[in-house]
C-alpha positions in Angstrom: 1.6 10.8 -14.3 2.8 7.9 -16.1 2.4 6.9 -19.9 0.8 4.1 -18.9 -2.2 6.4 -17.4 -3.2 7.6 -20.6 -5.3 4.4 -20.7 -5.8 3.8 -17.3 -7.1 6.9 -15.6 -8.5 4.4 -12.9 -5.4 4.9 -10.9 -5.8 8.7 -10.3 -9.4 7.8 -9.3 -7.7 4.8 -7.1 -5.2 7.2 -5.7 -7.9 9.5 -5.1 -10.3 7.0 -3.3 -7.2 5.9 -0.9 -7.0 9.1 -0.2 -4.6 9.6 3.0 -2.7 6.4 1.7 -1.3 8.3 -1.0 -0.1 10.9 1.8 1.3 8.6 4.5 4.0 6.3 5.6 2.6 2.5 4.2 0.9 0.8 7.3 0.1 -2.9 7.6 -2.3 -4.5 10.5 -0.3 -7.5 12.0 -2.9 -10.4 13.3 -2.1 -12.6 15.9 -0.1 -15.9 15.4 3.6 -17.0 16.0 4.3 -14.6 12.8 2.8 -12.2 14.0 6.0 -9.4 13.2 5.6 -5.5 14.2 8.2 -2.8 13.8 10.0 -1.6 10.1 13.0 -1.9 8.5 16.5 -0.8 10.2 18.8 1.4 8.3 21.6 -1.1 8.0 19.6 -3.8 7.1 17.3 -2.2 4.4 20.5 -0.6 2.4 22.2 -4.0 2.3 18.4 -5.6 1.0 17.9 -2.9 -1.8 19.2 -3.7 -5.6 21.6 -1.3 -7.0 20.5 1.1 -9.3 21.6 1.3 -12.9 20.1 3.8 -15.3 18.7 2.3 -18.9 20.0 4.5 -22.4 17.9 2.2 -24.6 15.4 4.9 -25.2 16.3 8.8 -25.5 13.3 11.3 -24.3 12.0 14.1 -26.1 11.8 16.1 -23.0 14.5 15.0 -20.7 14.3 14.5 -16.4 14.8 17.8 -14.5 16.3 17.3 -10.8 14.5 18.3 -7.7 18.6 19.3 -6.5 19.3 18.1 -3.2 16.4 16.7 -2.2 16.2 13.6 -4.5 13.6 14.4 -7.0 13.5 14.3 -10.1 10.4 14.9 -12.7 9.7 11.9 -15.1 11.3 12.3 -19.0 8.6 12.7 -21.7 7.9 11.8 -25.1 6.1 13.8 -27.7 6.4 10.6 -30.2 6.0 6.9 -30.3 9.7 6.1 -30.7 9.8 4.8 -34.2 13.3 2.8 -33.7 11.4 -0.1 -31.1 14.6 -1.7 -29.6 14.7 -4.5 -28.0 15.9 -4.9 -24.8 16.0 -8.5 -23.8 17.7 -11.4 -25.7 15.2 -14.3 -26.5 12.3 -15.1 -25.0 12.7 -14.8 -21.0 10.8 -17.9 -19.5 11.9 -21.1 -20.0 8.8 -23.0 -20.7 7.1 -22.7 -16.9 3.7 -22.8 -15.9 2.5 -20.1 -13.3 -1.0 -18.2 -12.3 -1.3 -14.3 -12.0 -3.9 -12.3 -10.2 -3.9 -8.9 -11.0 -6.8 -5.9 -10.1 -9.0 -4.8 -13.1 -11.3 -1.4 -13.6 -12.9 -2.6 -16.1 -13.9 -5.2 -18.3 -12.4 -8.6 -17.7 -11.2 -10.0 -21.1 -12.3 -13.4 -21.7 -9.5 -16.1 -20.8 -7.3 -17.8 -23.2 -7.4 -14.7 -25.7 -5.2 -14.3 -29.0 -3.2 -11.7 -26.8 -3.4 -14.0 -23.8 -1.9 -16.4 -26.0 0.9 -14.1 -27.8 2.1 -13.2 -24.5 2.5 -16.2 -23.3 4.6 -17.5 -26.5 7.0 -14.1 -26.1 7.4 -15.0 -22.1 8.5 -18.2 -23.0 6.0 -19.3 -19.7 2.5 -20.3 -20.1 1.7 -17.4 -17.8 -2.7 -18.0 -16.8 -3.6 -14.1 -15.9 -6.9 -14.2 -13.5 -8.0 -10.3 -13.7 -10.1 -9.9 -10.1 -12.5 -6.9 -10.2 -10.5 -4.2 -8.9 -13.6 -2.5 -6.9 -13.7 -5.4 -4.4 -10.1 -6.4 -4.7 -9.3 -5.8 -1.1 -12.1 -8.2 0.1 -11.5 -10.9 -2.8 -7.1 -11.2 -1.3 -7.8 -12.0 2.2 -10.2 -14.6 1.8 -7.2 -16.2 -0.6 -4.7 -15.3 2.3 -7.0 -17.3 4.4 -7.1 -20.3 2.5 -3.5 -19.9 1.9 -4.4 -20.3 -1.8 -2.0 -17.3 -3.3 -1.7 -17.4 -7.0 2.0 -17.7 -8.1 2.4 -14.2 -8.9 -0.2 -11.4 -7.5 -0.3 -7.9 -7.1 -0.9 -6.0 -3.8 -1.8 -2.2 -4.1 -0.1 -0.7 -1.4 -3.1 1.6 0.2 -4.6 -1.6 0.6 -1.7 -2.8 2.8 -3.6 -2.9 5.9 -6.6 -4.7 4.5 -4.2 -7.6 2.4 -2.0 -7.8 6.1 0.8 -7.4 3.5 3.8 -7.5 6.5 2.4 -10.3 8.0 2.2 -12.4 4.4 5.9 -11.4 4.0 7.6 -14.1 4.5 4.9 -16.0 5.2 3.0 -16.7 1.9 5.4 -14.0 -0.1 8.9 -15.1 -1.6 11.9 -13.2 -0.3 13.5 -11.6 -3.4 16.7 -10.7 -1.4 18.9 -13.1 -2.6 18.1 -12.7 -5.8 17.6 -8.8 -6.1 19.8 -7.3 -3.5 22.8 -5.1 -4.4 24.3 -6.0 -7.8 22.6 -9.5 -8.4 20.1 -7.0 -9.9 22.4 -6.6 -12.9 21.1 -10.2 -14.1 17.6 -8.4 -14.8 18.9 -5.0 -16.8 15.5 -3.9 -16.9 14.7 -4.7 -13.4 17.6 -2.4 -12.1 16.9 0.7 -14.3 14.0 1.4 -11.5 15.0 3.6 -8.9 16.0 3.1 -5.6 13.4 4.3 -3.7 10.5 2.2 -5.3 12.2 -0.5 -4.4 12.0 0.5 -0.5 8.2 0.8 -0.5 8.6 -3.2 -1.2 10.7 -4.1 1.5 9.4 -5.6 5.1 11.4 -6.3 7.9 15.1 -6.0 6.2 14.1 -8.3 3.5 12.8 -7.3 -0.1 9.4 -9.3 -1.2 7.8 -6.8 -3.8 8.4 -5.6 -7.5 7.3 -2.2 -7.9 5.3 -1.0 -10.9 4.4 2.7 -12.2 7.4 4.2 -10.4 8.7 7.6 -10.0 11.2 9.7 -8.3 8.5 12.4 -8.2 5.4 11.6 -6.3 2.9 14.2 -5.1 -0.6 13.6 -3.4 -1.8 15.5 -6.4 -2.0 19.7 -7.5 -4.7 22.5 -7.6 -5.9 22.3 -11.0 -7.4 25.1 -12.9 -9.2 26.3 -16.1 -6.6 27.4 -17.6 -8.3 28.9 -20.9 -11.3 31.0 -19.0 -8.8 32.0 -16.2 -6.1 33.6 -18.9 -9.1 35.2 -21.0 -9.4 37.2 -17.9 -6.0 38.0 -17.7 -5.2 35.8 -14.8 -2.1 33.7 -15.0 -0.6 31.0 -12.4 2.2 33.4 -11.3 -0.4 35.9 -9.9 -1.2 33.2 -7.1 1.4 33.2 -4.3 -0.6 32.8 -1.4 -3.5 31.7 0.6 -4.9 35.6 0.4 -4.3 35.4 -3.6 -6.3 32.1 -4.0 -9.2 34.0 -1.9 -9.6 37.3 -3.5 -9.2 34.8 -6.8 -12.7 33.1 -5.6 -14.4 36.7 -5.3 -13.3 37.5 -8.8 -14.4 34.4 -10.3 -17.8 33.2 -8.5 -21.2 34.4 -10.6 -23.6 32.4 -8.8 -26.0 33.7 -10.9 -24.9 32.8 -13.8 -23.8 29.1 -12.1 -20.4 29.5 -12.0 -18.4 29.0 -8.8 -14.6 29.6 -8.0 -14.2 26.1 -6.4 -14.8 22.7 -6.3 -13.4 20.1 -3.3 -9.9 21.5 -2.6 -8.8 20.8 1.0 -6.8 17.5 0.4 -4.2 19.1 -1.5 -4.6 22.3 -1.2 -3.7 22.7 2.4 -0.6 21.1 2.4 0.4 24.4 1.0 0.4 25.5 4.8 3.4 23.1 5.1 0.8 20.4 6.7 2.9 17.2 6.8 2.0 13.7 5.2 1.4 12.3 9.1 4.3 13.5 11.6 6.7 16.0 11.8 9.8 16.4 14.0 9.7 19.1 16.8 12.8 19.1 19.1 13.7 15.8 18.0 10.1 14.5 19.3 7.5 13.7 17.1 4.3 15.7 16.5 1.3 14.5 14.7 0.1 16.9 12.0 -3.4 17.3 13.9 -1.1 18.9 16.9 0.3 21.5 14.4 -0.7 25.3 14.2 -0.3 25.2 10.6 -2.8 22.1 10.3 -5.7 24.4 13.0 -4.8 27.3 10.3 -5.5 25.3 6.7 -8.4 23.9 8.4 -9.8 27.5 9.7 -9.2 28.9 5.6 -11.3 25.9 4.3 -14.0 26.5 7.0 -14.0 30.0 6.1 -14.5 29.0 2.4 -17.0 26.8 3.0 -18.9 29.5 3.9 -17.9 32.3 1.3 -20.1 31.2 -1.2 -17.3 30.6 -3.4 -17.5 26.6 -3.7 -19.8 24.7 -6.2 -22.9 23.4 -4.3 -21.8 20.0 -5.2 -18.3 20.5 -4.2 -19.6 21.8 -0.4 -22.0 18.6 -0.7 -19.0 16.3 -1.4 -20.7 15.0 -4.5 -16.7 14.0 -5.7 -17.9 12.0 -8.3 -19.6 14.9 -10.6 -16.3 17.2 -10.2 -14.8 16.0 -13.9 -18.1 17.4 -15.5 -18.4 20.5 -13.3 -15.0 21.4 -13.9 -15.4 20.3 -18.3 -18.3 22.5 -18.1 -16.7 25.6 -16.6 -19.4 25.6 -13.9 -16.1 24.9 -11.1 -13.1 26.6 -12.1 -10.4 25.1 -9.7 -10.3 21.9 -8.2 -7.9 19.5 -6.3 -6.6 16.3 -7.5 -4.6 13.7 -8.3 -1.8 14.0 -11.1 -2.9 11.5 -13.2 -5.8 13.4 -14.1 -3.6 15.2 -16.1 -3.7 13.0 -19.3 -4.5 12.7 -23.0 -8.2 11.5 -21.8 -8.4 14.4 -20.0 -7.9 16.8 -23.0 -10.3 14.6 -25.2 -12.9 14.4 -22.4 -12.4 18.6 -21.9 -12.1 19.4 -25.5 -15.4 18.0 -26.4 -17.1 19.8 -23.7 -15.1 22.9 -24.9 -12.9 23.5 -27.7 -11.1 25.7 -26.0 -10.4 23.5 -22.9 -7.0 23.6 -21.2 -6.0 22.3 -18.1 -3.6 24.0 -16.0 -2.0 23.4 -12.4 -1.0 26.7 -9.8 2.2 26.3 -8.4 3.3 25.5 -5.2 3.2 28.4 -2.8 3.5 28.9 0.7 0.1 29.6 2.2 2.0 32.8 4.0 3.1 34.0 0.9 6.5 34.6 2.5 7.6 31.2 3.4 9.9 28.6 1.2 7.1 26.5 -0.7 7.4 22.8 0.5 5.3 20.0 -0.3 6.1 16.2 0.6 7.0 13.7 -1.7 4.3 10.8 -1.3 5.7 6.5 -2.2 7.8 6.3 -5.0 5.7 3.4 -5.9 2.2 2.3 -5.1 1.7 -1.0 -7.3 3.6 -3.6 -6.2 3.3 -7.3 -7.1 4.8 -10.5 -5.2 5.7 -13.8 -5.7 4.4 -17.3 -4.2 6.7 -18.6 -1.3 5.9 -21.8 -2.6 7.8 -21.2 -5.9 11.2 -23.1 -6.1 14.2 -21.2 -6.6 14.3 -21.9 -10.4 10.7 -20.4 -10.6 11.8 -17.0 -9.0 14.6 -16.8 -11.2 12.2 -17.6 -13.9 9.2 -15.1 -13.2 11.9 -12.1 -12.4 13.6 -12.9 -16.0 9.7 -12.2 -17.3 9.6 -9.4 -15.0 12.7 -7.9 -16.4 10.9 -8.2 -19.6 7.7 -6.6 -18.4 9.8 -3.9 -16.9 11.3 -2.9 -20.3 11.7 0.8 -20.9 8.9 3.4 -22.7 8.9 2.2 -26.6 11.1 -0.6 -26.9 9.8 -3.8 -28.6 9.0 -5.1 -25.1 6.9 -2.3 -24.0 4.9 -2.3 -27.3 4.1 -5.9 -27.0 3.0 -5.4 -23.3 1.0 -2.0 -23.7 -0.7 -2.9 -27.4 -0.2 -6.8 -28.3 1.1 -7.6 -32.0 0.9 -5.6 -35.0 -1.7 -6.1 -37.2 -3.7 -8.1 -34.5 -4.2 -5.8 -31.5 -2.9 -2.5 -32.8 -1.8 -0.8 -36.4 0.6 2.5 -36.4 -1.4 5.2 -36.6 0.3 8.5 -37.5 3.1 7.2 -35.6 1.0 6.1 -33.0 -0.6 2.4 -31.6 -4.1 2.4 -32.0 -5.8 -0.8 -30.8 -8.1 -2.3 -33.2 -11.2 -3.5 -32.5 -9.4 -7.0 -31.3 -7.2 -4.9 -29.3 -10.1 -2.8 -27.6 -11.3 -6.3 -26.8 -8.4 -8.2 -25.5 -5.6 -6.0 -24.7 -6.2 -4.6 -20.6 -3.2 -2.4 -20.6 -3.1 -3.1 -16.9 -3.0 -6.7 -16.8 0.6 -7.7 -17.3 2.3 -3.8 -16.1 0.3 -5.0 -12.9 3.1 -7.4 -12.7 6.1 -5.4 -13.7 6.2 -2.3 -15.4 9.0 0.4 -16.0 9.6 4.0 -14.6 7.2 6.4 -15.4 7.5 8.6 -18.5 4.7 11.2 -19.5 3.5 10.6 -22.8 0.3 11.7 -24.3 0.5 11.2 -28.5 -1.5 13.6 -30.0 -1.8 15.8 -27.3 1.5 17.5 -27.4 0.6 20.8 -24.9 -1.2 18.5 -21.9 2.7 17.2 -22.4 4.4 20.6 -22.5 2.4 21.5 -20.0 2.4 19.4 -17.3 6.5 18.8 -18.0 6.5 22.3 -17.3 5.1 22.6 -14.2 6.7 19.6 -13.0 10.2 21.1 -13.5 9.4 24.6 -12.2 7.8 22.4 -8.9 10.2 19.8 -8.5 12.7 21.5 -6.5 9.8 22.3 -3.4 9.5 18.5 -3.1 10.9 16.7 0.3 10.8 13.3 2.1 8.6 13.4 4.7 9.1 11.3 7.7 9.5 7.8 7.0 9.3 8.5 3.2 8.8 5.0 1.4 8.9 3.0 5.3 6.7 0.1 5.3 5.7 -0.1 8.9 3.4 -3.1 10.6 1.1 -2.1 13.1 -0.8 -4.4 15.1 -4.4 -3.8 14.1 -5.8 -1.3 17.6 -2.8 1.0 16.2 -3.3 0.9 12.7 -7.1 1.8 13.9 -5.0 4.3 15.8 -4.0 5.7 12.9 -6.2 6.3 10.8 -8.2 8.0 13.0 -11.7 7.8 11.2 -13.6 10.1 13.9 -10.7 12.7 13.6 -11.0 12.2 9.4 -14.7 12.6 9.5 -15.0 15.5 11.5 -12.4 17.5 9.1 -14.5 16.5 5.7 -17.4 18.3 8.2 -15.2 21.0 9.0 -14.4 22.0 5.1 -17.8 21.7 4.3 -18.5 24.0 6.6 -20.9 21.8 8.7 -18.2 21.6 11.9 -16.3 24.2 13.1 -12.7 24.3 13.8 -13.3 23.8 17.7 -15.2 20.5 16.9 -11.9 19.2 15.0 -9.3 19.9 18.3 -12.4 18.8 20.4 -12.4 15.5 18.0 -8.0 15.8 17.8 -8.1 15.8 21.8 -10.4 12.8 22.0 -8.5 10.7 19.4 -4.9 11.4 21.4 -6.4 10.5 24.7 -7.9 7.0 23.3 -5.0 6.5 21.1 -3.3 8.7 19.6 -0.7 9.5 22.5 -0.6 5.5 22.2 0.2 5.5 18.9 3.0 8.5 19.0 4.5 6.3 21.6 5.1 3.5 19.7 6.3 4.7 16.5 9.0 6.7 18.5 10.0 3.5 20.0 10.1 1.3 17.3 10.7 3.5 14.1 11.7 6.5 14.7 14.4 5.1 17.4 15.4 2.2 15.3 14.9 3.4 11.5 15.3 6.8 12.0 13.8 9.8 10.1 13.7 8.1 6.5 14.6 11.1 5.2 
């Protein structure tokens, strides 16, 4: 959870509608054509692509990063307060007077163009920078049909879990700058900013040995998301987090909790995250040096039987069994569902202002990881280190590049610096006054100021932050650090791989998909999902294991 998703809870309900995108190596559907490229990066040729990495000091933390250890996590640093001392970051103003069209995804309300923060941007770019906000619900139909037409703004930004619908490694190259020579290895240092971001985000932008992409909202700690719970109705029945340790814990927990009568049920929709606490990995796993999709996997045939089983306990909220997702916020701010699956970022200040006006006493809490066994290490995959990623025109001179990254080095500008607060709020006085330490967008700002708009482009590391809501920081910091160290890197963790378009079909094996939703809403049984698994392999998914042992895992390796 980013401090950016305080006012942009859109991305958790993004994250949550791409659902296994969030969980799975990036794929990208190749058409036909002489450019037609399949395959991913090699090792040798992606470590000499990637920028070096150089840590930023120009803001200090409240609550600093804890480290995963060995296996390369590390939570995001947090901040109770605005930082009062805004530093500034970048000499001047970046730009040097170009002109240039950005098309970025929008939840919400599109500002009207040419606005007094439109404007201020602009004049602190340096670039007369025209921002086109597309509606975000029907962004991956609106990008192709400019793909088509070959009519790519200058700058645009491409969420990756809509890879496969934008043909992202095909436009690489193509219709997309190649950043390499001007990102790779310590030509980085030129953009300060730019090389503060970590490593690994900037391998979910590279295709084919080159680097195209910028990445925005990054983190070094990326889960599919957490069981969340009630923490303040749970603890005034004595019940803490530490009591639950396995699959057998969470179920006698749904017997204790469940009063149908009274209209209160244990659980809401839990299966996406919760069984990957039966060590269910994002896609493959490696079995004798062979890989083994996680459909083939006893553990997967066991979280699936547990769900099944709780679909019909009784213990799930009518709604929840019905897969009415979109009413689980208010079941759960009502206390009608106590526990619940989803993404992070629905951990967040509008969270605790959404929960406390349904109940004072509302507090959101997250279980920890456990091993579904009880007795087994906790694991649980890391998913991309980045998910937003913007691009540049291949039509841009080599000038314009090295005009629009200086801008993006300013966009990228650490948590409270002067840079940050003119990207997140506008100017002072216009768009936002200090309230009790604290940017609060005026009425002006409420208007004009999408806090999405220009971090679409380039935006820093993520830092949790959530000003006036001090424990939804402590807490979540909390968990994080005491969860951090089960995180690993899946196979081809942060691999952008192109698939020709009857394998990507291949894998994302819809008829396998919609018979498990069936299955943990108890409508299917567990012998109609390896009747479905069996089908899928023989039309494809043998196909599919085929080819990505032959082209990545031979060639690229494990990416872990």
């Amino acid at each position: 959870m980013s401090s950016q998703l305080n006012r942009r809870t859109f991305v958790s309900a993004a994250a949550s509608a791409a659902g296994a995108a969030a969980m799975a190596p990036l794929l990208s559907a190749c058409g036909g054509g002489s450019h037609r490229k399949t395959g991913a990066n090699t090792r040798t040729g992606l470590k000499a692509a990637l920028p070096a990495y150089v840590p930023s000091t120009a803001v200090k933390p409240d609550i600093p990063s804890v480290s995963g250890g060995g296996n390369g996590a590390a939570t995001d640093p947090a901040f109770l307060n605005y930082p009062t001392d805004q530093v500034a970051t970048v000499s001047g103003v970046p730009g040097k007077g170009g002109s240039y069209t950005a098309v970025t995804p929008l939840w919400g309300t599109i500002p009207a163009a040419g606005n007094s923060f439109y404007r201020a941007m602009s004049k602190a770019l340096g670039v007369d920078l025209t921002v086109k906000p597309a509606d975000g619900n029907n962004y991956n139909t609106v990008v192709p049909t400019m793909t088509a037409a070959r009519r790519l703004p200058d700058w645009i930004q491409l969420p990756a879990w809509w890879n496969n619908a934008f043909n992202t490694g095909e436009l690489a190259g193509t219709q997309l700058a190649d950043l390499t020579p001007y990102l790779a290895g310590d030509k980085i240092k030129k953009y300060p900013n730019l090389a503060a971001l970590p490593t690994g985000a900037w391998q979910t932008c590279a295709w084919g040995d080159k680097l195209y992409g910028i990445p925005c909202f990054s983190t070094n700690f990326a889960l599919a998301g957490a069981i969340f719970y009630r923490r303040d109705i749970l603890e005034a029945k004595g019940i803490t987090a530490d009591q639950v340790k396995s699959a057998d814990d969470m179920w006698n927990l749904g017997k204790e909790l469940t009063d149908a009568k009274r209209g209160v049920w244990a659980y809401d929709d839990v299966w996406t995250y919760l069984s990957l606490f039966w060590d269910v990995p994002a896609q493959w796993k490696l079995v004798d040096g062979k890989l083994v999709h996680k459909y083939e996997l006893p553990q997967f045939l066991e979280a699936m039987d547990w769900h099944y089983r709780l679909a019909k306990s009784g213990f799930m909220h009518p709604d929840g069994l019905a897969g009415n997702n979109a009413g689980q916020g208010t079941r759960f701010y009502a206390g009608k569902a106590l526990i619940a699956g989803g993404g992070l970022g629905a951990w967040n200040l509008a969270d605790h202002q959404s929960g406390t006006a349904a109940d004072k006493n509302y507090r959101r809490g997250s279980f920890d990881v456990f091993a579904a066994d009880g007795k087994s290490t906790p694991s649980i995959f890391l998913g991309p280190s980045a998910s937003m990623i913007s691009y540049l025109s291949k039509r841009l001179k080599p000038a314009q590049i090295e005009e629009l990254l200086s801008v993006a080095d300013y966009l990228a500008a650490p948590y409270g610096t002067r840079e940050y607060t003119m990207v997140n709020y506008g100017v002072e006085g216009v768009h936002y006054t200090m309230d009790n330490g604290v940017p609060t967008a005026t009425k002006e700002g409420q208007k004009d100021v999408q806090a999405t708009t220009y971090p679409f482009l380039a935006a820093p590391a993520s830092v949790i932050s959530n000003q006036g809501a001090d424990t939804v920081t402590k807490d979540y910091t909390a968990w994080a650090a005491a969860n951090v160290k089960y995180g690993y890197k899946p196979l081809f963790w942060n691999v952008n791989i192109s698939l020709s378009q009857s394998l990507a079909t291949a894998a994302a094996a819809q008829s396998v998909e919609d018979t498990i939703k069936d299955c943990y809403h108890g409508k299917k049984k567990v012998s109609d999902v390896q009747a479905a698994v069996s089908r899928w392999k023989a039309s494809s998914g043998d196909r599919l294991r085929a080819w990505m042992t032959t082209n990545v895992l031979d060639k690229v390796g494990t990416g872990q």
